[in-house]
VEXDREN-2710 file (C-alpha; in Angstrom, 1 decimal):
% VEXDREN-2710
k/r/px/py/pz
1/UNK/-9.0/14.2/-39.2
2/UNK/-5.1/13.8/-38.8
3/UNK/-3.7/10.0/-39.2
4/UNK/-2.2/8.4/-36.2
5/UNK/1.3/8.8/-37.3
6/UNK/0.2/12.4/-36.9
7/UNK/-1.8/12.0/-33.5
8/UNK/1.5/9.3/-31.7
9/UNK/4.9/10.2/-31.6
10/UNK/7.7/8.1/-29.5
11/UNK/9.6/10.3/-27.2
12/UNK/12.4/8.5/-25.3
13/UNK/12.7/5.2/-23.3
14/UNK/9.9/4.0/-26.3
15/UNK/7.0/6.0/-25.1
16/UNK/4.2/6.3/-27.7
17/UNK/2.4/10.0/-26.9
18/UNK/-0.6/12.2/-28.7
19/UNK/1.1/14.9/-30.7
20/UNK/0.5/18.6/-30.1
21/UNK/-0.7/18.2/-26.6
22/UNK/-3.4/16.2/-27.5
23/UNK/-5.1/13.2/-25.7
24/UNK/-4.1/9.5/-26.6
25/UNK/-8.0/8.2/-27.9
26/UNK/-9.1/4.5/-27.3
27/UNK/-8.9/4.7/-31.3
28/UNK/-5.2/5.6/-31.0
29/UNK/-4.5/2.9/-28.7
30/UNK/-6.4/0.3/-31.1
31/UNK/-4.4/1.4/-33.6
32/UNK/-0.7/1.7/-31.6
33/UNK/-1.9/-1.9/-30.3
34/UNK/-2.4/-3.2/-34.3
35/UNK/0.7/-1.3/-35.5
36/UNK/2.9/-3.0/-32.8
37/UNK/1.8/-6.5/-33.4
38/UNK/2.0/-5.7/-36.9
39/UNK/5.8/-4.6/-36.5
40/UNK/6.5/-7.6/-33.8
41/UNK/5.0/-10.2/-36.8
42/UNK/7.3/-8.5/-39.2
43/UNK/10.0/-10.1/-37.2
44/UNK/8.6/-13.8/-37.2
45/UNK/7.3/-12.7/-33.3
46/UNK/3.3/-13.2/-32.0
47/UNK/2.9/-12.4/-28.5
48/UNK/2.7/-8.9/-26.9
49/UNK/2.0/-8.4/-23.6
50/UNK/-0.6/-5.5/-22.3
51/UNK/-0.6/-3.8/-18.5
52/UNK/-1.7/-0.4/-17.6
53/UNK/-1.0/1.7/-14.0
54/UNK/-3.8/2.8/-11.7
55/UNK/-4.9/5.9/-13.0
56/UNK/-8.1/6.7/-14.3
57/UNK/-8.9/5.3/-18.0
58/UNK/-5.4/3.6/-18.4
59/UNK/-7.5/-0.4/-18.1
60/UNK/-9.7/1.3/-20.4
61/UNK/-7.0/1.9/-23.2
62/UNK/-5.1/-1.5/-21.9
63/UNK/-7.7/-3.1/-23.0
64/UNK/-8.1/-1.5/-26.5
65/UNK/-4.7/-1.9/-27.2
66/UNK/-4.8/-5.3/-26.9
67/UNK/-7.9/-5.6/-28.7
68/UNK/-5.8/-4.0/-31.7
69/UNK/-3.1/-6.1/-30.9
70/UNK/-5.5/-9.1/-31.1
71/UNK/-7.1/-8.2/-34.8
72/UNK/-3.8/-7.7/-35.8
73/UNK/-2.9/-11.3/-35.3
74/UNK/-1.4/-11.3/-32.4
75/UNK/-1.9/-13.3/-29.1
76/UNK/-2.1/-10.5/-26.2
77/UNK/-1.2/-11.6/-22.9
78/UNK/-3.4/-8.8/-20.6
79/UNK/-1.6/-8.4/-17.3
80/UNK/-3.9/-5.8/-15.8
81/UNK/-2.5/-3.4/-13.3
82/UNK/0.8/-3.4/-12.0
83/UNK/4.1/-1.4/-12.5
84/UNK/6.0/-0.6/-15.3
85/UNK/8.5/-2.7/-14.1
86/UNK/6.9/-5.5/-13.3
87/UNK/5.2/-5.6/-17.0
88/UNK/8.6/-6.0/-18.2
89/UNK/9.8/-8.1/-16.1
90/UNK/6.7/-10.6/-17.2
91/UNK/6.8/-9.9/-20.5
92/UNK/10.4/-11.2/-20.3
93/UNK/9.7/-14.3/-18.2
94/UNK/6.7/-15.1/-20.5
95/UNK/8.7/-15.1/-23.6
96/UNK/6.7/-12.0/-25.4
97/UNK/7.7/-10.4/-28.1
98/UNK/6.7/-6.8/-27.2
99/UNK/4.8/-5.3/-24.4
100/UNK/3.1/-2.0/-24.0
101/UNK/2.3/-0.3/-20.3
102/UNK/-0.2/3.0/-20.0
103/UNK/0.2/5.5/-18.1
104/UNK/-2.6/7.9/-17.0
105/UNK/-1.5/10.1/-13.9
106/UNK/-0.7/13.1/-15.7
107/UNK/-0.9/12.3/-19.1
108/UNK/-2.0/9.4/-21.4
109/UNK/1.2/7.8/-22.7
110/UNK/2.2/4.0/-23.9
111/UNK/4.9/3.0/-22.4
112/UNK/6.3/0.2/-25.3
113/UNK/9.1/-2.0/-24.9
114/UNK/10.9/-4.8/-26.3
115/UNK/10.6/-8.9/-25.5
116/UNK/14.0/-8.4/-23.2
117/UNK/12.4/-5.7/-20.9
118/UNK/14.6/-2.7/-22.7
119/UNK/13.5/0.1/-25.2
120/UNK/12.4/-1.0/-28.5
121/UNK/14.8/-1.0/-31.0
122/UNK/15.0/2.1/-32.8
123/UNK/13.9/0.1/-36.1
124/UNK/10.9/-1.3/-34.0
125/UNK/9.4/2.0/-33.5
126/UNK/9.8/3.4/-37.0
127/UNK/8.3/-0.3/-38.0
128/UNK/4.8/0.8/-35.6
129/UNK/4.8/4.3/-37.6
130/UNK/5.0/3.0/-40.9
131/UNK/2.0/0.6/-39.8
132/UNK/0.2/4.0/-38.1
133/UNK/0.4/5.4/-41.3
134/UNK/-1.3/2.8/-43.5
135/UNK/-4.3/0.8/-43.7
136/UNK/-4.1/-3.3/-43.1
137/UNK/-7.1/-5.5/-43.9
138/UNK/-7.2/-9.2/-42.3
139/UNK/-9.6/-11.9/-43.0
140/UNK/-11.1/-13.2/-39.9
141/UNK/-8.7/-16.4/-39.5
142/UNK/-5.5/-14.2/-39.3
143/UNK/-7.4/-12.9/-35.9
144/UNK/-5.1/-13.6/-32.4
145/UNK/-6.5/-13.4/-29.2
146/UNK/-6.3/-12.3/-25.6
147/UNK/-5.4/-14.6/-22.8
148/UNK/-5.6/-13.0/-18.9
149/UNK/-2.5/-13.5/-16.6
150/UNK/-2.8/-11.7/-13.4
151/UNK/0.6/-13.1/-11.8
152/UNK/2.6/-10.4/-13.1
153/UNK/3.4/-8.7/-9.3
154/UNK/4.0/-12.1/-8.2
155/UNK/6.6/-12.9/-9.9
156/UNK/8.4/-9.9/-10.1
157/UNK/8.0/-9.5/-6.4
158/UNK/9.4/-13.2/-6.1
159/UNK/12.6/-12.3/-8.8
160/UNK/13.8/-8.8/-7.8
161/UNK/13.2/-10.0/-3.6
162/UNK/15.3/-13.0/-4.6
163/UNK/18.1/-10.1/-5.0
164/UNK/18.1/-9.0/-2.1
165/UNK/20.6/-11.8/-0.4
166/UNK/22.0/-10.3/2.7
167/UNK/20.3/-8.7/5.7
168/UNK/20.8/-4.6/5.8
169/UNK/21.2/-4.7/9.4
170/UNK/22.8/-1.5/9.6
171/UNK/20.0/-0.1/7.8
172/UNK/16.0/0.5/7.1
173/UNK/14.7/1.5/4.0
174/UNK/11.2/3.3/3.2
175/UNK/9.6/3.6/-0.1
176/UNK/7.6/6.6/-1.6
177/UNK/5.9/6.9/-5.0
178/UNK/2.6/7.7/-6.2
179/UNK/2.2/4.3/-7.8
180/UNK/0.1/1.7/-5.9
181/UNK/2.2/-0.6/-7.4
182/UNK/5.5/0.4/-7.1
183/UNK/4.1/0.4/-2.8
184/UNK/2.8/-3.1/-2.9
185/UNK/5.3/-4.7/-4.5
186/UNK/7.9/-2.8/-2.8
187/UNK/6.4/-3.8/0.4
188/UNK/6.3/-7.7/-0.2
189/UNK/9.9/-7.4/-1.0
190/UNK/11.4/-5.5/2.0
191/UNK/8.9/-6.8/4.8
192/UNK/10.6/-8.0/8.2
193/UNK/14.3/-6.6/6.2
194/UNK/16.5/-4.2/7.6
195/UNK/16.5/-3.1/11.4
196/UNK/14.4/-0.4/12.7
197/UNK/17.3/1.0/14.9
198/UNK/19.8/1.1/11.6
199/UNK/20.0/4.5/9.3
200/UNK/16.8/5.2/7.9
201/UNK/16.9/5.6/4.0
202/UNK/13.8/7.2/2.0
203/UNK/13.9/5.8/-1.2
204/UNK/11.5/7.8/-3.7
205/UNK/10.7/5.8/-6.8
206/UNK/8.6/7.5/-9.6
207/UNK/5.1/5.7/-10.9
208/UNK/7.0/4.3/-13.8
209/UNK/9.4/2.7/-12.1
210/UNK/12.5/4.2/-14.1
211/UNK/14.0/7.3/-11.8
212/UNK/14.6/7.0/-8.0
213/UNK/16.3/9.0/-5.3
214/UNK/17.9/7.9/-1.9
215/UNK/17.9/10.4/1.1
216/UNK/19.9/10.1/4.6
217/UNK/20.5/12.1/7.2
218/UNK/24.5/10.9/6.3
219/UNK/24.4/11.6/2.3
220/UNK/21.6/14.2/1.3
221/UNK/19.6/13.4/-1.6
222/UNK/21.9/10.7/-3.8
223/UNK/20.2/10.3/-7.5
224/UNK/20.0/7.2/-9.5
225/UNK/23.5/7.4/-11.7
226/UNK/25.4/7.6/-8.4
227/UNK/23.2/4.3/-7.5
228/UNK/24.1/2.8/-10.4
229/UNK/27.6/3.6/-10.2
230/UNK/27.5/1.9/-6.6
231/UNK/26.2/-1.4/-8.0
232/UNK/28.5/-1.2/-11.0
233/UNK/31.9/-1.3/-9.0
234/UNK/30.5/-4.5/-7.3
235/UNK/30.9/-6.0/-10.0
236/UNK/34.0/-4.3/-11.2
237/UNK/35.4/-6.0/-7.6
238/UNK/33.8/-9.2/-9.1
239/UNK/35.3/-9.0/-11.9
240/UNK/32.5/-8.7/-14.1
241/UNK/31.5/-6.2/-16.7
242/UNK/28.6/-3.8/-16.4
243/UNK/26.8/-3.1/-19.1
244/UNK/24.2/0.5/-20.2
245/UNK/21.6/-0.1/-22.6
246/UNK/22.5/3.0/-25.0
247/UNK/25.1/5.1/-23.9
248/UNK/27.7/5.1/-20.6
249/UNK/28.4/8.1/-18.3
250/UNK/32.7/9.3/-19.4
251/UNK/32.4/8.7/-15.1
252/UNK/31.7/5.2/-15.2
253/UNK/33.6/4.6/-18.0
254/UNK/36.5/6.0/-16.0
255/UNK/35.8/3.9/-12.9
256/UNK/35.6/0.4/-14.6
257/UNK/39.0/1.6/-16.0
258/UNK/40.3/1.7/-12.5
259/UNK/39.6/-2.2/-12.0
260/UNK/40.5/-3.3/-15.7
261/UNK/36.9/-3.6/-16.5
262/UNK/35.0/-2.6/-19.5
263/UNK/31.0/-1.2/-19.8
264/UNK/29.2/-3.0/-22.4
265/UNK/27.4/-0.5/-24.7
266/UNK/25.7/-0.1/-28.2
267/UNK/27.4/3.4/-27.8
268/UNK/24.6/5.6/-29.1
269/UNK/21.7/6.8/-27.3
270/UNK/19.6/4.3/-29.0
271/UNK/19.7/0.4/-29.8
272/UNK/19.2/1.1/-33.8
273/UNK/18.7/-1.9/-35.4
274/UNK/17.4/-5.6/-34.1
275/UNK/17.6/-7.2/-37.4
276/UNK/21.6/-6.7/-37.8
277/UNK/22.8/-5.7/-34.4
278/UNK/26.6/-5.6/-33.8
279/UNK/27.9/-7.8/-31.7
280/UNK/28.7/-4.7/-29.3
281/UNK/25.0/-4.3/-29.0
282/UNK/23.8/-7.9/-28.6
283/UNK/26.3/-8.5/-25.6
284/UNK/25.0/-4.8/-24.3
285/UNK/21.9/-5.8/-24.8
286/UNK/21.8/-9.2/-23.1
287/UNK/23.9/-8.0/-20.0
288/UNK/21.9/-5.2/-19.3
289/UNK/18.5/-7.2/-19.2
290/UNK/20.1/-9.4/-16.5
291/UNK/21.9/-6.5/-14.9
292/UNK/18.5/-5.0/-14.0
293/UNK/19.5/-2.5/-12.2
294/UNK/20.5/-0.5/-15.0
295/UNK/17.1/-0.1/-16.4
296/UNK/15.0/-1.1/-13.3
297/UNK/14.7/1.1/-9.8
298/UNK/12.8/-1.0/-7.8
299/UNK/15.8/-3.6/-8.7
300/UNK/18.0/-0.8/-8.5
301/UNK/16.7/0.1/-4.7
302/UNK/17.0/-3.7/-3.4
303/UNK/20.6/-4.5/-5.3
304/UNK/22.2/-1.2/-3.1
305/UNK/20.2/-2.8/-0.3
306/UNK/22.2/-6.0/-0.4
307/UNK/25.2/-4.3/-1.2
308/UNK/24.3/-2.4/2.5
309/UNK/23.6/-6.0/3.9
310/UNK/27.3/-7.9/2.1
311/UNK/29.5/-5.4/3.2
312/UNK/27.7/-4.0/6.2
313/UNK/28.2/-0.6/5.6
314/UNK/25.7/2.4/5.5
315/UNK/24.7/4.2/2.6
316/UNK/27.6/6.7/3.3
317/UNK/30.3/4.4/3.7
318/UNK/29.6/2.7/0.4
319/UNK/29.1/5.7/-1.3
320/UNK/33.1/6.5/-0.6
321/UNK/35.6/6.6/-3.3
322/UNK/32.9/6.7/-6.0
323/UNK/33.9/9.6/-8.8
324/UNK/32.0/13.0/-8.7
325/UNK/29.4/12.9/-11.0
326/UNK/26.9/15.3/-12.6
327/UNK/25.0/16.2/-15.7
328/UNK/22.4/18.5/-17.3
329/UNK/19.9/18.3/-20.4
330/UNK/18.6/20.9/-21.8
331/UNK/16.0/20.8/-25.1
332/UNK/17.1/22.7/-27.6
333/UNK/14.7/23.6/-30.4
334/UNK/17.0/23.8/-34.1
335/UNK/15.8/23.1/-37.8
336/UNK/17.3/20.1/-39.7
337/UNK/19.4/18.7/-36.1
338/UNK/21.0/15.9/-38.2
339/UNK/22.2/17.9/-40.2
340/UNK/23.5/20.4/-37.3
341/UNK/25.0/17.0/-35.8
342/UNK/27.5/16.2/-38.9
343/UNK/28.8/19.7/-38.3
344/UNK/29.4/19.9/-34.7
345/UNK/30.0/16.7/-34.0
346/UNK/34.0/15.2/-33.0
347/UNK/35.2/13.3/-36.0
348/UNK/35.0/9.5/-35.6
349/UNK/32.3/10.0/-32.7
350/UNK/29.1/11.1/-34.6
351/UNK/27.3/7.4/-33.9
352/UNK/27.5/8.6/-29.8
353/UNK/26.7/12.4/-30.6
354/UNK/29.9/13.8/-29.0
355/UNK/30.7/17.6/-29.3
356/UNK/33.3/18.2/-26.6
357/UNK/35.2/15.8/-24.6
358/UNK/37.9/17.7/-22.6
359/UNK/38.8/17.6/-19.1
360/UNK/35.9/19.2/-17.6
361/UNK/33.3/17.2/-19.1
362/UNK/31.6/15.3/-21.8
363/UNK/28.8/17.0/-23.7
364/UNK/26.3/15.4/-26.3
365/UNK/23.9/16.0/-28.3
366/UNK/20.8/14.0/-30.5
367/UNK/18.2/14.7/-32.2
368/UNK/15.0/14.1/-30.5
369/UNK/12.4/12.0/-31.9
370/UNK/9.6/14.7/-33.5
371/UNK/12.4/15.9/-35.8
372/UNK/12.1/19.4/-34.8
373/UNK/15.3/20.0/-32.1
374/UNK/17.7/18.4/-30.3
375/UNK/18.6/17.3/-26.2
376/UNK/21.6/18.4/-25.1
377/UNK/23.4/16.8/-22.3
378/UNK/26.5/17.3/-20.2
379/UNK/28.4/15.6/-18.1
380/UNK/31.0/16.9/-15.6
381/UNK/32.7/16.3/-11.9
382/UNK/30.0/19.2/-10.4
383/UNK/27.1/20.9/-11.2
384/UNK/28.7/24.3/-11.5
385/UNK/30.9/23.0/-14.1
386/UNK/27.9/21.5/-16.0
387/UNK/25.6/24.4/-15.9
388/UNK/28.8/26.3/-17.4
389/UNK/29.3/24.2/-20.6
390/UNK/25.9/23.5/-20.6
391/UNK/24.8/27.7/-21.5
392/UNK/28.1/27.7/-23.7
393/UNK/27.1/25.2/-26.1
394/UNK/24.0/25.9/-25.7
395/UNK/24.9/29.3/-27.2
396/UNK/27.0/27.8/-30.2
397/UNK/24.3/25.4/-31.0
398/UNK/21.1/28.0/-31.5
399/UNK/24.1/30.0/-33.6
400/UNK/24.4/27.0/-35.9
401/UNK/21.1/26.1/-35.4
402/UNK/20.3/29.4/-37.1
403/UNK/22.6/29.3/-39.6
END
């Protein structure tokens, strides 16, 4: 039988998955629930926070990942069913340490994340799969235990509404996703706001909360970086910083240049290391969990909302004079990728990945987490232009790759 470090591997944004197309086991989440309570005590931290979706099974392995969590030592604060979102959002309010979300719709995955709402640290998850790999025995008194809070959709209902400060009365927004939770909360938030005679804007928000799309008769589809971009030059005209967990779009780079502003960021793709961040990542770090925007669509949807509502505008007229924006990622499988990243990458900029930064785009690349290729990702002023530079270096890198 394979260990778990062989069954669980993270992916991105911290998700724990079953290797090889395999099924996450309650034994797997027992163990990812011991392994992360393990890695949150290694820290001087205690309390982990446990909340699964609506799909079938996913209380089921909730549950047994708190039960690890518990005879790991730690105290597990089970917050039942409610969006990924709205976990965080808890977990972050409650003062945990760590929090874990499951997922069943199409898959089984655990959606882990840190104490501030945002990925784990990169040192975090290798912390869970050295404790995956090895055996811990505890006598009975080191047990923790599990305490029931079932307020988590109140009181992210009650924190991301409070965002929503002016009226859109030149707009009405409707919400689609395949969460239950993602509806009901969504639905407290915007009841009796906007007017029925105003634009219509369908905002589709995915079950975990993370990507979102606006459509209008006015704009067409308008994806989630051009969102963000909206909110950030509020408060570029605030005079504020925004700041991107990881690394910032060269496009909203440029457009906090254009009001003297700056965008906080670790600069990678990845936060690495909690124990001795820089102070570039800390002030990242912290901005972003109270910019949630950046991390959050549901908070995302409500913060354009009372952007619509300030400056009574529809989405169309506030999307004017924002930069031209698109990017592509495409997997790439390579053998040895870090090594492939010393060689391509620009001198000075192999921390952030960069392999070309010219005038018609940025493109990246970094190694993804099984060790076995790498993403690569473009960004440029059109979609042509990306899809271009995207199949060129796409080319050079399976040369290299096969070198």
């Amino acid at each position: 039988m394979k260990s778990f470090d062989e069954r669980l591997h993270f992916e991105e944004e911290s998700r724990l998955i079953a290797s090889a197309s395999g099924n996450i086991t309650p034994f797997d989440s027992i163990a990812a629930g011991a392994a992360c309570a393990a890695a949150a005590a290694e820290r001087g931290g205690s309390t982990i926070l446990a909340a699964h979706g609506s799909g079938t099974g996913a209380d089921a392995l909730a549950y047994a990942f708190a039960s690890g969590a518990a005879a790991a030592g730690a105290r597990c604060i089970f917050a039942g069913d409610c969006c990924a979102p709205a976990a965080a959002y808890a977990a972050r309010v409650l003062g945990c340490d760590a929090g874990c979300h499951v997922r069943t719709e199409i898959t089984a995955s655990l959606g882990l994340f840190s104490g501030d709402g945002l990925p784990l640290y990169r040192s975090f998850e290798e912390a869970v799969e050295r404790e995956l790999r090895g055996t811990r025995e505890l006598p009975y008194s080191h047990f923790g235990d599990i305490r029931i809070f079932a307020g988590a959709e109140d009181i992210y209902a009650a924190g991301i509404g409070s965002l929503l400060r002016s009226e859109p009365s030149r707009v009405y927004a409707d919400v689609y996703s395949s969460s239950p939770s993602v509806m009901r909360v969504c639905g407290r938030i915007l009841e009796g706001k906007g007017s029925k005679n105003g634009e219509r804007i369908a905002f589709r928000i995915s079950a975990d909360g993370r990507r979102i799309s606006a459509y209008s008769e006015e704009t067409g589809y308008v994806f989630r970086d051009k969102l963000i971009m909206l909110c950030c030059r509020r408060l570029f005209e605030q005079g504020r910083d925004a700041a991107v967990c990881g690394k910032a779009p060269r496009a909203l780079e440029k457009l906090a240049g254009l009001y003297g502003r700056k965008i906080l960021s670790c600069g990678g793709a990845v936060c690495i290391n909690e124990k001795s961040p820089s102070e570039r990542c800390l002030a990242a770090r912290k901005a972003a969990s109270e910019q949630l925007f950046t991390s959050d669509s549901i908070a995302l949807m409500v913060t354009v909302l009372d952007i619509l509502g300030s400056e009574e505008k529809t989405l169309g007229e506030a999307l004017e004079g924002l930069p031209e924006y698109a990017d592509i990622s495409r997997y790439i499988p390579v053998d040895r990728p870090s090594e492939l990243l010393k060689r391509l990458c620009v001198p000075g900029m192999e921390e952030s990945g960069v392999i070309g930064d010219g005038e018609n785009g940025r493109v990246t690349i970094r190694p993804v987490r099984t060790g076995k290729g790498v993403m690569l990702c473009v960004e440029s002023y059109s979609a042509e232009t990306a899809a271009e530079l995207c199949d060129f270096y796409a080319g050079v890198i399976g040369g290299e790759g096969r070198a």
